[in-house]
C-alpha positions in Angstrom: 227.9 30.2 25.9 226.8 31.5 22.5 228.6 35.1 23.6 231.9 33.5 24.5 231.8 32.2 21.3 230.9 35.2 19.6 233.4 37.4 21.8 236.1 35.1 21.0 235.3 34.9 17.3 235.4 38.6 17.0 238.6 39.1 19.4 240.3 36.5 16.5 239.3 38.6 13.7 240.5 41.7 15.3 243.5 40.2 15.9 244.2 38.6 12.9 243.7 41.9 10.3 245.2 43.7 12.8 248.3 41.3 11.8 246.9 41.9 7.8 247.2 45.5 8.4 250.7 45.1 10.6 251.9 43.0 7.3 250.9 45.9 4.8 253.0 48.3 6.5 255.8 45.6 6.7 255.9 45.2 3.0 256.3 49.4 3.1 258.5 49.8 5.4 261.0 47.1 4.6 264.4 48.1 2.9 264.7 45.4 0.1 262.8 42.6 -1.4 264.2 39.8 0.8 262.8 41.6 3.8 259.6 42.1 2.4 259.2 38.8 1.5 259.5 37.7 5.4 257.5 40.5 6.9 254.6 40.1 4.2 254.7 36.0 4.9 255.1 36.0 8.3 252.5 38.2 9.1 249.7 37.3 6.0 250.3 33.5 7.8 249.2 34.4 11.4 246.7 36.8 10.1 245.0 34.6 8.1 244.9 31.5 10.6 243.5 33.6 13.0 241.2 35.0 10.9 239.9 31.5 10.0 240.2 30.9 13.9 237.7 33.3 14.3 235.3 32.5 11.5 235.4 28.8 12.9 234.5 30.2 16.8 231.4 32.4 14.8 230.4 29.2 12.6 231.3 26.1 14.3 230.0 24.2 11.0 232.9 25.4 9.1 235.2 24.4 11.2 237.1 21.5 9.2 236.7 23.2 6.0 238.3 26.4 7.8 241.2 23.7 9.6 241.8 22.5 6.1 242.4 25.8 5.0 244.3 26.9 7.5 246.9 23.4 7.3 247.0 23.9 3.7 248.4 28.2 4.3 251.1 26.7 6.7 252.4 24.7 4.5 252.2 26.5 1.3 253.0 30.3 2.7 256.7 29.2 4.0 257.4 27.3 0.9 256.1 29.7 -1.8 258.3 32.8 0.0 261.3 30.7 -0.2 260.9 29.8 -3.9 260.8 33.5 -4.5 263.3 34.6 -2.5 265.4 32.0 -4.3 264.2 32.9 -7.9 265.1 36.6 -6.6 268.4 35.8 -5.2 269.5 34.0 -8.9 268.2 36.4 -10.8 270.6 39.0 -9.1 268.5 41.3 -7.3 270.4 43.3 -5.1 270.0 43.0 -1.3 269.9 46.3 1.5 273.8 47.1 2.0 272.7 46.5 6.3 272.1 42.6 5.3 275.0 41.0 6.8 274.5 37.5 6.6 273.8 35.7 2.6 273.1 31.9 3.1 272.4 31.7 -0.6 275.5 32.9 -1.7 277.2 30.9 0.6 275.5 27.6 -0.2 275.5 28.0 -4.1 278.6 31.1 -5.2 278.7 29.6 -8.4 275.2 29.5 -9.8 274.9 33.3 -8.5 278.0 33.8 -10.8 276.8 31.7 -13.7 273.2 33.1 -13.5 274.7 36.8 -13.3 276.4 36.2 -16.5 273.9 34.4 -18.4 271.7 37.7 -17.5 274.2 40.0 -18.4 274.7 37.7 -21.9 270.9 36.9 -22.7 270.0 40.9 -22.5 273.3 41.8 -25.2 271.8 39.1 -27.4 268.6 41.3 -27.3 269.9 44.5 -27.6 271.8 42.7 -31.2 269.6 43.3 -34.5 272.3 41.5 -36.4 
């Protein structure tokens, strides 16, 4: 039983920087920020459960401080990629020409407009020495 355990333990580790590693190149490989964003969250969230998956099959005794961990990544991963993605998309950062599709802009056109111009005004008022 103890090597089912351990088998299964290692198997989740494997797996789960194998999706660490798979993220990496994501966050390389992507065209733009937006894109980055996804891979790199996507693939740090599955990593890292089954990473603590497999840490909990090698010691059982961790296993509700590990489940606790793992509850408090799903919920926090998602959220903090959208808050940047967000901050990103007001602060004007361009997106790949391929992208398609812009919920953002379609949701919210004029804060993208009024937060373009506020940029463009806020970095003539440092440029000033008057």
């Amino acid at each position: 039983m103890e090597s089912a355990m351990d088998f299964m333990g290692g198997f989740l580790l494997l797996a789960g920087a194998s999706f660490l590693l798979f993220g990496g190149l994501g966050l390389l490989r992507m065209p733009d920020l937006y894109n980055r964003i996804q891979a790199g969250t996507k693939t740090t969230t599955l990593g890292t459960i089954l990473v603590l998956a497999g840490a909990a099959f090698l010691h059982p005794e961790w296993g509700l401080k590990l489940l606790l961990i793992g509850l408090f990544l799903l919920f926090t991963n998602p959220l903090s990629s959208q808050v940047l993605a967000r901050a990103a998309h007001r602060g004007g950062i361009e997106k790949t020409p391929e992208t398609m599709v812009d919920k953002l802009a379609e949701d919210f056109p004029e804060s993208i407009a009024k937060s373009t111009t506020s940029i463009s005004s806020s970095s003539n008022k440092i440029g000033d020495k008057s």
